[in-house]
Residue frames as a rotation matrix with the C-alpha (Angstrom) as fourth column:
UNK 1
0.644 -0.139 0.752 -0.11
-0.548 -0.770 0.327 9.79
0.533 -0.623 -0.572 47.68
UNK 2
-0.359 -0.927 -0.107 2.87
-0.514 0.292 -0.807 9.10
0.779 -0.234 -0.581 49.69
UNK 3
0.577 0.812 -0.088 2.38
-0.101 0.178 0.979 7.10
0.811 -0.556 0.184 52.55
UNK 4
0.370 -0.881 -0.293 6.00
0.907 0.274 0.321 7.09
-0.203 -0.385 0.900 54.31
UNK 5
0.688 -0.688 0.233 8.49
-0.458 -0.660 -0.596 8.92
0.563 0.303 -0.769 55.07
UNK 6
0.901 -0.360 -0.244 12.18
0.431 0.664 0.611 7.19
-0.057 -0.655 0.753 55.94
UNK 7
0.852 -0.486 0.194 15.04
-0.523 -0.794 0.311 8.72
0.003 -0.366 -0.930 57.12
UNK 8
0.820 -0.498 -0.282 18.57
0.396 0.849 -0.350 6.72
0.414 0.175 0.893 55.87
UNK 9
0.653 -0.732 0.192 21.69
-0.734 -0.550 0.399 7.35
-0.186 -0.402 -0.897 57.82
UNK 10
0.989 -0.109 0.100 24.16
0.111 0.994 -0.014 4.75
-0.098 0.025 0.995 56.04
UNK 11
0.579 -0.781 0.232 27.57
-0.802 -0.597 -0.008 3.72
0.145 -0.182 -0.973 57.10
UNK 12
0.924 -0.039 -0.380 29.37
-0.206 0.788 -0.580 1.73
0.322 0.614 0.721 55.10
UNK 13
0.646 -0.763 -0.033 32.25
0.243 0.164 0.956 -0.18
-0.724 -0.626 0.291 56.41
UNK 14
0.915 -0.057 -0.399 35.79
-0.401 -0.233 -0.886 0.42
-0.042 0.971 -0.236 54.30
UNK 15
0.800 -0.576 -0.167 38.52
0.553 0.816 -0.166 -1.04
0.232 0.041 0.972 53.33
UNK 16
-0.458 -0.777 -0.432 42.01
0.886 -0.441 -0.147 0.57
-0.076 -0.449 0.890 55.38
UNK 17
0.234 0.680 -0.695 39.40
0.786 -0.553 -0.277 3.19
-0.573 -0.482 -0.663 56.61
UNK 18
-0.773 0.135 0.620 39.13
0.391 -0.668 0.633 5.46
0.500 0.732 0.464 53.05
UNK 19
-0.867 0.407 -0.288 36.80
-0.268 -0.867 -0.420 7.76
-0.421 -0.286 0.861 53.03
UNK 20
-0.628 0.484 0.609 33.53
0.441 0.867 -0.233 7.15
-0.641 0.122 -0.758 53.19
UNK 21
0.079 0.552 -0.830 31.89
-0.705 -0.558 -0.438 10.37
-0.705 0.620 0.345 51.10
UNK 22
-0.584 0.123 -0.802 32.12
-0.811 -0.043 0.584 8.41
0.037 0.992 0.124 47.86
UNK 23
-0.941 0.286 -0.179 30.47
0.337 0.771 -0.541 5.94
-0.017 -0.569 -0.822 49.42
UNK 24
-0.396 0.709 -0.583 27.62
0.130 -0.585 -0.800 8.24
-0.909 -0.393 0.139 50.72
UNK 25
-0.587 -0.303 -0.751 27.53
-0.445 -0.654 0.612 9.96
-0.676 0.693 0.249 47.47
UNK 26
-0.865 0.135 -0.483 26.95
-0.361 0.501 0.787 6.96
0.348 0.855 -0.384 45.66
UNK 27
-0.505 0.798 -0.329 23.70
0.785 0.266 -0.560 5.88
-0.359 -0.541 -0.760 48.15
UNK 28
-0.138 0.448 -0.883 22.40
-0.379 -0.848 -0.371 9.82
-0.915 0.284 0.287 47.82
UNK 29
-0.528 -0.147 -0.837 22.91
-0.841 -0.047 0.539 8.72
-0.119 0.988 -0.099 43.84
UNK 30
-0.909 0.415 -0.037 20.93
0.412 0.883 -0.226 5.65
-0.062 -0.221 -0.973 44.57
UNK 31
-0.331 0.647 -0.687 18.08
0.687 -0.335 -0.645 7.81
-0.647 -0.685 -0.334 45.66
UNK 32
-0.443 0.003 -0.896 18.08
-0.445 -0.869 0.217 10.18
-0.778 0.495 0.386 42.91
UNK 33
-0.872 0.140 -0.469 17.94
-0.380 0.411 0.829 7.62
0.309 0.901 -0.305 40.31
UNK 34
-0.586 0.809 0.056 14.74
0.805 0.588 -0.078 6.27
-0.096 0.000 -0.995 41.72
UNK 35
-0.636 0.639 0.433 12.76
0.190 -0.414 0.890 9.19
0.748 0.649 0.142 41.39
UNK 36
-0.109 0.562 -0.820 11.63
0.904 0.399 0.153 9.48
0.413 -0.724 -0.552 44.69
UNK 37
0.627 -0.203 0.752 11.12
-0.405 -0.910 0.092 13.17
0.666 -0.362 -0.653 46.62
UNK 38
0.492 -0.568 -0.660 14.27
0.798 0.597 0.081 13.27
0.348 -0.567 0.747 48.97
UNK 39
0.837 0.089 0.539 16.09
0.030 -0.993 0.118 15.53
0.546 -0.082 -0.834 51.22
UNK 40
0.057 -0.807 -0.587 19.82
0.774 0.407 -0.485 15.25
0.630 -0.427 0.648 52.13
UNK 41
0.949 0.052 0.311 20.62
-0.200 -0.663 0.722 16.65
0.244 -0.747 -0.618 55.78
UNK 42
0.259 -0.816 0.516 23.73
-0.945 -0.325 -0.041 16.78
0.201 -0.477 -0.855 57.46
UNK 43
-0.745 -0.592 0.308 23.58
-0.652 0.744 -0.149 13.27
-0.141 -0.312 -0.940 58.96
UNK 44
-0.322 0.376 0.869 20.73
0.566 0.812 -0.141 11.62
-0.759 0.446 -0.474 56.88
UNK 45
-0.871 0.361 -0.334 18.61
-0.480 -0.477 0.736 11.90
0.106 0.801 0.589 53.90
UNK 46
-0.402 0.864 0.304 14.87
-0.099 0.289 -0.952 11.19
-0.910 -0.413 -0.031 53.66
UNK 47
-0.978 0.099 0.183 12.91
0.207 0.402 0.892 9.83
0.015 0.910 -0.414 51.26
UNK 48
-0.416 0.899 -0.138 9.29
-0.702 -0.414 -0.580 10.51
-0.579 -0.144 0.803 50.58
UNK 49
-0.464 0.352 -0.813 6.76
-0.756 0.321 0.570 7.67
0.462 0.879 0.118 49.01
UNK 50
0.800 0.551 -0.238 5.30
-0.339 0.743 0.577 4.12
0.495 -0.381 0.781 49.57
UNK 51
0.707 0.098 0.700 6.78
-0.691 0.306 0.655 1.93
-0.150 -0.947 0.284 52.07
UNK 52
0.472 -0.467 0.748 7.55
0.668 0.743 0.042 -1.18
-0.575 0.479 0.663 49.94
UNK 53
0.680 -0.583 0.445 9.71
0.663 0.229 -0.713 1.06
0.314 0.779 0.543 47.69
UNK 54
0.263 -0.855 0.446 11.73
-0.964 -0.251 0.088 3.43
0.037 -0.454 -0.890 50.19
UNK 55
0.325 -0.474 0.819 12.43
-0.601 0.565 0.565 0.01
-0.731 -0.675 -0.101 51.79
UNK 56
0.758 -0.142 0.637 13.53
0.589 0.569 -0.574 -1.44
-0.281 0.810 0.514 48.21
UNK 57
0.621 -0.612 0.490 15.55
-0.177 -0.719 -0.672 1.75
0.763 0.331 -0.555 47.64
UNK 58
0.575 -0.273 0.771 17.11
-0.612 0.482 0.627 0.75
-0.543 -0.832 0.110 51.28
UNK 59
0.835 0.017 0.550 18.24
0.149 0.956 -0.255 -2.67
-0.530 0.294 0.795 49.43
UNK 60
0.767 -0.375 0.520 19.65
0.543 -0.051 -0.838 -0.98
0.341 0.926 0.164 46.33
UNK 61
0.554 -0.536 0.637 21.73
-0.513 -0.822 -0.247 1.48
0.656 -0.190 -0.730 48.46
UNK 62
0.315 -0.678 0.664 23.46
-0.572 0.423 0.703 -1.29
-0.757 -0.601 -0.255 50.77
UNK 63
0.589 -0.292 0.754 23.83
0.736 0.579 -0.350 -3.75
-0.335 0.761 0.556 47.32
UNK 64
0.946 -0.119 0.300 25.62
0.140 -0.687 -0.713 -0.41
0.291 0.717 -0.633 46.04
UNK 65
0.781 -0.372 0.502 28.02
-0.617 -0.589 0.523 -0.62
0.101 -0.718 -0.689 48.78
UNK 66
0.101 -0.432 0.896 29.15
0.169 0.895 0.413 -4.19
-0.980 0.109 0.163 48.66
UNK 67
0.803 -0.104 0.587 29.58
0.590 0.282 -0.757 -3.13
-0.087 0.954 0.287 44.87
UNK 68
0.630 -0.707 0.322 31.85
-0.378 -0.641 -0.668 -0.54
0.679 0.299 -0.671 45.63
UNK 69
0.067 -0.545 -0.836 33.60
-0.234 0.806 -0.544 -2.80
0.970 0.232 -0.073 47.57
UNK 70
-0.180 0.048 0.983 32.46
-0.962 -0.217 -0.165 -2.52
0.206 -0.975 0.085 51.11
UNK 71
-0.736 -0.633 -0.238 32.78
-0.495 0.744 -0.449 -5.37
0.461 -0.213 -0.861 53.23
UNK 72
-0.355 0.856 -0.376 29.54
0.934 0.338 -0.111 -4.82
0.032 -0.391 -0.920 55.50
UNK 73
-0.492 0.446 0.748 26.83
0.138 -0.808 0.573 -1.86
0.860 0.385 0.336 55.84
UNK 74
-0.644 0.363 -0.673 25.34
0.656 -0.191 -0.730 -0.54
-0.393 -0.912 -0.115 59.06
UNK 75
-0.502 0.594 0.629 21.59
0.456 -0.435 0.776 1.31
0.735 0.676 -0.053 57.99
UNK 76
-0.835 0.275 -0.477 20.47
0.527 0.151 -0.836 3.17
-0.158 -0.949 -0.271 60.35
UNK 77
-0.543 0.823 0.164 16.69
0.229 -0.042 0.972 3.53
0.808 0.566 -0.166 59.28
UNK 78
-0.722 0.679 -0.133 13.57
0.015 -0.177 -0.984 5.95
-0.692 -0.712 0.118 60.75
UNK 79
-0.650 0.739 0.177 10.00
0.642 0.409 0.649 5.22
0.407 0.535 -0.740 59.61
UNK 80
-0.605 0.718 -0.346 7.12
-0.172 -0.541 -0.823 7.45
-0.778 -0.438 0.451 59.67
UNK 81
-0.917 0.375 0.138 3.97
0.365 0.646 0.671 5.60
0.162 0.665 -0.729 58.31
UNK 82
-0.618 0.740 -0.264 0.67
-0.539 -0.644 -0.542 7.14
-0.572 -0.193 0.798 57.65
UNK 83
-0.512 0.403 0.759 -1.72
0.759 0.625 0.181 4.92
-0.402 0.669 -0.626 55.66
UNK 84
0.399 0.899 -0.183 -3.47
0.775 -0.437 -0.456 8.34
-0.489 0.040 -0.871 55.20
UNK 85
0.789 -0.331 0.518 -0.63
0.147 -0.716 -0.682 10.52
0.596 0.615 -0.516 53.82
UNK 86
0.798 -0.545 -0.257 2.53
0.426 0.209 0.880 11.46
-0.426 -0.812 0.399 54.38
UNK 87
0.601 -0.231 0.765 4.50
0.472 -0.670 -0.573 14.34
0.645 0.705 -0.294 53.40
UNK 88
-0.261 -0.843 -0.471 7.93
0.948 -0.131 -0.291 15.82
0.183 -0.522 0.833 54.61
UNK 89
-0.768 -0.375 0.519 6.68
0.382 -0.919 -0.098 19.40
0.514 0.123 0.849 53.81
UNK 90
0.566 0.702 -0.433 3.15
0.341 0.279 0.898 18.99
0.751 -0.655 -0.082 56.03
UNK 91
0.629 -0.253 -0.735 5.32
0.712 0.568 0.413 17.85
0.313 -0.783 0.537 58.85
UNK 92
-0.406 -0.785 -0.468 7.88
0.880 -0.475 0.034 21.01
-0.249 -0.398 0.883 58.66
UNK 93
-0.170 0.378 0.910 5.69
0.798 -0.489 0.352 23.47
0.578 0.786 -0.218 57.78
UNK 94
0.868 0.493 -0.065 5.20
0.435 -0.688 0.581 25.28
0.242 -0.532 -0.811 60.95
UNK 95
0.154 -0.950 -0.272 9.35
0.798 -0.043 0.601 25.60
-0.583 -0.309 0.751 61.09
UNK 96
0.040 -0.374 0.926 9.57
0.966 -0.223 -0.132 27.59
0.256 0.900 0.352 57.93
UNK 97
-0.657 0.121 -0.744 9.57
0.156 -0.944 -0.291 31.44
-0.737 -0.307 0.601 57.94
């Protein structure tokens, strides 16, 4: 059972200010490839799972950046830890219709 949920909002510096979507993209594509439950929002994306491997996915998605040739990475990162569970749909369930 999950025990996290973390909320990535990442914003990658560029070179003669390009656009960052392919940037983004490639993070969001970071996130996929791990296999994790995620949800992309307007101005983040969340991960569902354990702790130690959102924050490893974290890693792989700023190393992704400095591969595509960013210079530096600003992460802005929210945590919601439950040693008992944690689940995005729980948590938004009274929103739905």
């Amino acid at each position: 059972m999950a025990n996290a949920l973390v909320s990535i909002q990442i914003l990658p510096k560029t070179k003669n200010n390009d656009d960052i979507i392919p940037y983004v993209d490639r993070a969001i594509e970071v996130i996929a490839q791990s296999g994790v439950k995620y949800l992309v929002s307007p101005l983040e994306t969340t991960m569902e799972g354990e702790l130690s491997v959102l924050l490893g996915i974290i890693e792989q998605m700023n190393d992704a950046m400095i591969a595509m040739g960013s210079p530096s990475v600003i992460s802005q990162v929210k945590i919601y830890f439950n040693p008992a569970g944690a689940s995005m749909d729980k948590l938004t369930e009274k929103y739905r219709p």
